[in-house]
N, C-alpha and C positions, 0 to 999 in steps of 0.2 A: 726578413723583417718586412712587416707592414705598416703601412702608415694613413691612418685616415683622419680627415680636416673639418671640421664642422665650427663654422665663424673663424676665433683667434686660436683655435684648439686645434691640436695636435697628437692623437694617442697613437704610440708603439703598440703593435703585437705582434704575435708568432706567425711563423709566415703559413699557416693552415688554416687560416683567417677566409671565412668564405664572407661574399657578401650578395643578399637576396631583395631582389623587390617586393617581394611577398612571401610572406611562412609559408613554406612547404606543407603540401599533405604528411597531417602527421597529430601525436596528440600532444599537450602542451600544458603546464599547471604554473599561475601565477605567482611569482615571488617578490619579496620586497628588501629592500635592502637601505636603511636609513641613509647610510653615504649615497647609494647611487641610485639609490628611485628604483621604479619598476622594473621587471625582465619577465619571460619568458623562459622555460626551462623543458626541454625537450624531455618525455617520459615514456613507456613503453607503449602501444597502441593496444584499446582491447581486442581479444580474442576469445570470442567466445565457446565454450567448451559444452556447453548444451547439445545433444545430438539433437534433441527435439527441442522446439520454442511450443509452452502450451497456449493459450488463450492467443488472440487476435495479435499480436505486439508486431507482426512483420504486416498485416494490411495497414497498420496505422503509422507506423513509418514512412511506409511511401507515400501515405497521403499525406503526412508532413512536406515530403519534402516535393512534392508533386505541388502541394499548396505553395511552398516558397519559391520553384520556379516559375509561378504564373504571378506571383507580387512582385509590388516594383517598390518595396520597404521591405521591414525585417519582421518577422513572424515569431512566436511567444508562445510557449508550450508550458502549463502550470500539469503537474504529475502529483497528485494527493492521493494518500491513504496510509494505512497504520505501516509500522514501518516491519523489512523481511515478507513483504505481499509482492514485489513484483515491481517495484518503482527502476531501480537500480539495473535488475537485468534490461529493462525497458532502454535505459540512457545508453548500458555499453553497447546493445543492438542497434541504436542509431548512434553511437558515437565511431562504430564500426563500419557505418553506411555512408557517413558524412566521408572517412578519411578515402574509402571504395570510392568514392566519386571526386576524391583530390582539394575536398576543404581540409583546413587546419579545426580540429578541436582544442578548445580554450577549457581550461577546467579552473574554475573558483571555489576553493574551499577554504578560503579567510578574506576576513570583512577589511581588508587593509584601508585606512583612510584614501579618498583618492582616488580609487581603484575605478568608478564610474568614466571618468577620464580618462586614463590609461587603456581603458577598454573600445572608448570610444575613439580613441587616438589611430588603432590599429583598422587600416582603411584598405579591407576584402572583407570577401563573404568568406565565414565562417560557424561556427558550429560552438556555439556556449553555453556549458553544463553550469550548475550552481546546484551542488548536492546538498539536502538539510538544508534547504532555504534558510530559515526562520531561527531554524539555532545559531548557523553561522554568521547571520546578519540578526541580531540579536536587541531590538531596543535597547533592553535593559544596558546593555555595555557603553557607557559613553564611546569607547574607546576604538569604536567599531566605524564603518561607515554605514550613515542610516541607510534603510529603505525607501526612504522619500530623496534621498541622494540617487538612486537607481533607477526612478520614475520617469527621468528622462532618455534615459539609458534605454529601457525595454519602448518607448515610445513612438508610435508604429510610423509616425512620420517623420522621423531622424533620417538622413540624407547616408546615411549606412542601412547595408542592409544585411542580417545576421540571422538565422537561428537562437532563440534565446530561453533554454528549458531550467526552470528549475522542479526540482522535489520537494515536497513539501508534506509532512506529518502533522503539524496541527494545521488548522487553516483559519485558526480565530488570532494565530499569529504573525499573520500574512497582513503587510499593508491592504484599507481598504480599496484604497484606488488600484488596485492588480487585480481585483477578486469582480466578477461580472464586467471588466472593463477588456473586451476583446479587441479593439484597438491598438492594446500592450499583450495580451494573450489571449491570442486567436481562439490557440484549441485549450481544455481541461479536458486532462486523461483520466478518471479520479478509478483505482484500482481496490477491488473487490476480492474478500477473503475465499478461494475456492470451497468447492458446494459439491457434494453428492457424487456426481458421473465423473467430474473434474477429479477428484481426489482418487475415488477410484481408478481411471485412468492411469492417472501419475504414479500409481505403485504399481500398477501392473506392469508397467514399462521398467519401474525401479527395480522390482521385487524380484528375484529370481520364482522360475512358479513355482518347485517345490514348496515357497514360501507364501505363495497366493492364498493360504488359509487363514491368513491373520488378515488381512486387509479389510472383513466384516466387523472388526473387532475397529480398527481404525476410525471408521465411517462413522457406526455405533458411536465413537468417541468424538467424533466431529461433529454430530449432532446438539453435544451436550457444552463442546468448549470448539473457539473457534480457530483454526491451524493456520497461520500462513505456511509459507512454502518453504522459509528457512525450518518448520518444526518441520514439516513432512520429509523436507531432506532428511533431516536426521533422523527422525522416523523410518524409513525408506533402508539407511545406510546398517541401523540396530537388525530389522528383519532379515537384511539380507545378509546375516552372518549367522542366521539362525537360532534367534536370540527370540522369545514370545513374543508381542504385543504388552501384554502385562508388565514383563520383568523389564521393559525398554522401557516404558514409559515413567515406572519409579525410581529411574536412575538418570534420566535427562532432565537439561534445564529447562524444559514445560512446567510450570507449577499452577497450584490453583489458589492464584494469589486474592484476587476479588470475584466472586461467583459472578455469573452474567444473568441477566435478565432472561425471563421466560415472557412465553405467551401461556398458561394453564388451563384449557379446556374442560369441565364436566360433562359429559354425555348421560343424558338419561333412557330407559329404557320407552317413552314415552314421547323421545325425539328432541326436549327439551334440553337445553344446556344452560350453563354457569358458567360463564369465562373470565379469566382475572388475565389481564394486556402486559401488566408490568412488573412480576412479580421477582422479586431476591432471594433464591430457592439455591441450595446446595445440589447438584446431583452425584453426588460422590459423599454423601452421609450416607450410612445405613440407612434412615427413613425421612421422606419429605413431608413436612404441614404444612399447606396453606388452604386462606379462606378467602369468601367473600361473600356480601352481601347480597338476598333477591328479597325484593319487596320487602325490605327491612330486618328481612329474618340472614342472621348468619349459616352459610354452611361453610362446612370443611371439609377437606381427604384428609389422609394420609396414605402413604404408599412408600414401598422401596424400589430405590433407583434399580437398584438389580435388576428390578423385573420389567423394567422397560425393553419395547425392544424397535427393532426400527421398522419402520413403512413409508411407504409414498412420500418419505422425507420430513417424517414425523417419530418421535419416539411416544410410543402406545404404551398403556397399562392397563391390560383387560379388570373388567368392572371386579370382578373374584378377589381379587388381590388388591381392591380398594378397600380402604376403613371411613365409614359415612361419621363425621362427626357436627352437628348441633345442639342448638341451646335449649334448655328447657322449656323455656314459652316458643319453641319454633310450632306451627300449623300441624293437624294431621296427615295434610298433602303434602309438605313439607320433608315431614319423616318416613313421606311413603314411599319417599324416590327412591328407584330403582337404576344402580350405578352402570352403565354397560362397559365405559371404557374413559381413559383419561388421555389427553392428549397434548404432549410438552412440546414447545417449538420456542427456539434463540429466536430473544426478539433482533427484530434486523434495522441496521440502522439506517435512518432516514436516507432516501436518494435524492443525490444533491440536483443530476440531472430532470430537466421534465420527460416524463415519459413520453414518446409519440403517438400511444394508447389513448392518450386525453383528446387528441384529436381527430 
């Protein structure tokens, strides 16, 4: 039997009752319990199963935590972007890095009332995930603990000093005071849907090579719709059992729910072009139309996606297999153009970073 005392209390336990100054290297997920308040529940550590890590995610680790050796506060790491891109592999490699150097990782994945306190209560350095920021701490729910509840919590001059990452998928539902306020978060990782050489890559490595013949077919397809790396997995997993490109991709949960945005190029044989920036274009119909406006005069194509094919990171439609369509009062210069090639590019979205290029 055990017996420990806190004021006029007295609680019995089993005598395998350990007692610790400080949590153990190890990973840990918060629970709540209405009778007895907060705990701590010891859970498996990750281990990651990646032979290869692709993109930068081990240089920026270190300089996480290379930055929070040299601070004498707690440091704040905001991880955004569409969700199955890379956020998550990102947290178990530094939650795997944290527990390798003997912190405890704290995992949050419910907005319990309170929890800002509790959090703050626990006095070492440690390692705190907050997965799906924005969902799990949710305005809308009264019932949650706010976000503005937390602003002191991540607050870079708090007499703790922590690691403090969350994930994040929308970022218009992130307090404003977390977002440009580096004080509470140092670094923004914001994670990027792979591209051309990247994708390639990744299946080569995946693919067994007999099966290296589909992987233009892929690319080709990642030009038109954009893959995170949960589709490519699975992508990846169909090939390598021998299965097409084709017949995988009408059988997996990829679908082509809202078409994405182009950029649509005209080329003329005369050097001149017609570009439309924004345009809501199917490439997976039989044939695509769109138009636009020069010097008041409408023109149009039409073409089929078929006959696209890819280049320099572009999918091309040579001028042959274009259809010139305008209006009847269009100019004779107009209707003299000569098409040479059309040229379709995913528009890309805004980067939240500034570039270093401007300077």
């Amino acid at each position: 039997m055990q017996v420990i005392n806190y004021g006029n209390n007295f609680e019995i336990y089993e005598d395998d009752l350990k007692t610790y100054n400080q949590l153990p290297a190890g990973t840990y997920n918060v629970k709540f319990n209405p009778m007895s308040g907060f705990s701590l529940k010891k859970t498996d550590d990750f281990k990651q199963a990646e032979e290869k890590i692709y993109g930068n995610h081990i240089a920026k680790i270190e300089k996480v935590f290379k930055s929070f050796d040299l601070m004498k506060r707690s440091l704040g790491i905001i991880l955004s972007g569409d969700k199955g891109i890379g956020k998550s592999l990102f947290t178990q490699l530094m939650a795997e890095h944290a527990v390798y150097r003997g912190m405890a990782v704290i995992i949050v994945d419910r907005a319990f009332k309170g929890i800002a306190g509790f959090l703050d209560s626990i006095d070492q350095e440690a390692l705190v995930l907050f997965d799906e920021f924005e969902k799990v701490f949710n305005e809308r729910n009264d019932n949650n603990e706010s976000q503005d509840a937390l602003l002191g919590l991540f607050d870079g001059t708090s007499q703790k000093k922590r690691v403090y990452a969350i994930t994040v998928n929308d970022l218009y539902k992130v307090n404003e005071f977390m977002i440009n306020r580096p004080g509470r978060f140092h670094y923004h990782f914001r994670f990027d849907y792979p591209e051309g050489e990247e994708i390639k890559t990744y299946l080569q490595d995946k693919v067994p090579v007999e099966y290296h013949g589909q992987i233009a077919g892929v690319t080709n397809f990642a030009r038109r719709i954009k893959l995170n790396y949960d589709c490519l997995r699975a992508i990846a997993f169909e090939l390598s059992l021998g299965i097409s490109f084709a017949e995988a991709i009408s059988d997996l949960n990829i679908l082509n729910v809202t078409p994405p945005r182009y950029s649509v190029e005209i080329v003329f044989a005369d050097k001149k072009s017609f570009k439309m920036k924004n345009e809501r274009i199917d490439l997976f119909e039989e044939e695509v139309y769109c138009s636009t406006y020069q010097n008041g005069e409408e023109v149009g194509v039409t073409f089929k996606p078929s006959d696209l094919v890819e280049l320099d990171g572009h999918l091309i439609c040579s001028g042959e297999k274009v259809e010139m369509d305008y209006e009847e009062d269009n100019t004779e210069y107009t209707k003299s153009l000569v098409v040479t090639h059309v040229i379709v590019s995913q528009v890309q979205d805004k980067k939240m970073h500034y570039s270093p290029k401007a300077f």
